[in-house]
C-alpha positions in Angstrom: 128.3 -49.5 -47.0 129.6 -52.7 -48.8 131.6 -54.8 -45.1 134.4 -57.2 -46.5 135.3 -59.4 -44.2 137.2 -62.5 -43.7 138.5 -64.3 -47.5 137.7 -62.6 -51.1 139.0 -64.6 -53.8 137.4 -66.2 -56.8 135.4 -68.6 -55.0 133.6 -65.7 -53.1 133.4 -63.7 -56.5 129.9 -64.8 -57.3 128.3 -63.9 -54.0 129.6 -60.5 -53.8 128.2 -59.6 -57.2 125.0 -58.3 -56.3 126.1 -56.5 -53.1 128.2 -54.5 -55.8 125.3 -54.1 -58.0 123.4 -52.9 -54.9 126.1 -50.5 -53.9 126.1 -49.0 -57.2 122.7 -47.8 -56.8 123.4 -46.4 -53.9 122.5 -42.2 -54.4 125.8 -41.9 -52.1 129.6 -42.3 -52.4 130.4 -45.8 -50.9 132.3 -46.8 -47.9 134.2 -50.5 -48.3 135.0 -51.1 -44.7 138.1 -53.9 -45.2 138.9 -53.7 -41.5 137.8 -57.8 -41.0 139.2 -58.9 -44.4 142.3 -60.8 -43.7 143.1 -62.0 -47.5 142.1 -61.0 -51.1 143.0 -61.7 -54.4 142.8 -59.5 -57.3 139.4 -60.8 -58.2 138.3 -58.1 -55.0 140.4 -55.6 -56.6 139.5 -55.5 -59.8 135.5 -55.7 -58.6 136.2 -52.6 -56.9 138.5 -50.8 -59.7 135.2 -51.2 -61.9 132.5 -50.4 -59.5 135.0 -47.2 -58.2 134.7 -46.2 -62.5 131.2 -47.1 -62.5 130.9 -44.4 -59.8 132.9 -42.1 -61.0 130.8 -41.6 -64.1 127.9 -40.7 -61.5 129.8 -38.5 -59.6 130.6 -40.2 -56.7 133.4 -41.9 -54.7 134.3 -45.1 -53.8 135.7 -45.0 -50.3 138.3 -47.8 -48.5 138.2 -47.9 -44.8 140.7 -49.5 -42.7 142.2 -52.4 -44.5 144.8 -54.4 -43.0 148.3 -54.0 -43.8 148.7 -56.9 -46.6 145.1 -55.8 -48.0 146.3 -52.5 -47.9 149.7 -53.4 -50.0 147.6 -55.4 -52.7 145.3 -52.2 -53.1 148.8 -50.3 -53.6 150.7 -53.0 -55.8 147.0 -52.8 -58.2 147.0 -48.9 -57.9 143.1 -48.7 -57.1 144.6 -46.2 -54.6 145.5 -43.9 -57.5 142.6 -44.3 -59.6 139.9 -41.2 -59.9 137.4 -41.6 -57.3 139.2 -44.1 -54.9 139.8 -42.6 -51.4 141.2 -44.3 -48.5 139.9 -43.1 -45.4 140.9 -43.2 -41.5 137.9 -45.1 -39.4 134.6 -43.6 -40.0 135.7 -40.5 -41.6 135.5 -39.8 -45.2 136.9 -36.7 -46.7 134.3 -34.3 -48.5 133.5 -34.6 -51.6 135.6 -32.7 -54.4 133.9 -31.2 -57.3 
């Protein structure tokens, strides 16, 4: 589980590269819980659009818990929403996986 919390903008872009390396290692679909992030840029978006491809190509999921409302817009205004692999999902609960 990758935990975004607080600010994720460019200046934070460098330390959460090697938690996204980490997660992409992960032998499991990965849960983003966004419930503490208050403000992103599209630096955070396009990070996840390329670990959620990354992913994909390994057959699992990229999962978004619980952002906030104006996270939640930027995730819709991007599209990661709509992309292959991307899920959101309700506290704690992930969907099962599709094959």
């Amino acid at each position: 589980m990758l935990l975004c919390a607080g600010d994720e903008d460019r200046s934070t872009q460098s330390l959460r590269r090697r938690a996204l390396v980490l997660a992409f290692r992960a032998p499991s679909d990965v849960m983003v819980d966004m419930r503490d992030l208050s403000f992103a840029d599209m630096t955070l978006i396009l990070d996840l659009a390329t670990l959620s491809h990354r992913l994909r190509r390994r057959g699992r999921r990229l999962l978004l818990q619980a952002p906030q409302p104006q996270i939640m817009q930027l995730i819709e205004i991007a599209g990661l929403d709509r992309l292959p692999g991307v899920e959101m999902v309700a506290d704690g609960w992930a969907a099962p996986a599709v094959a």
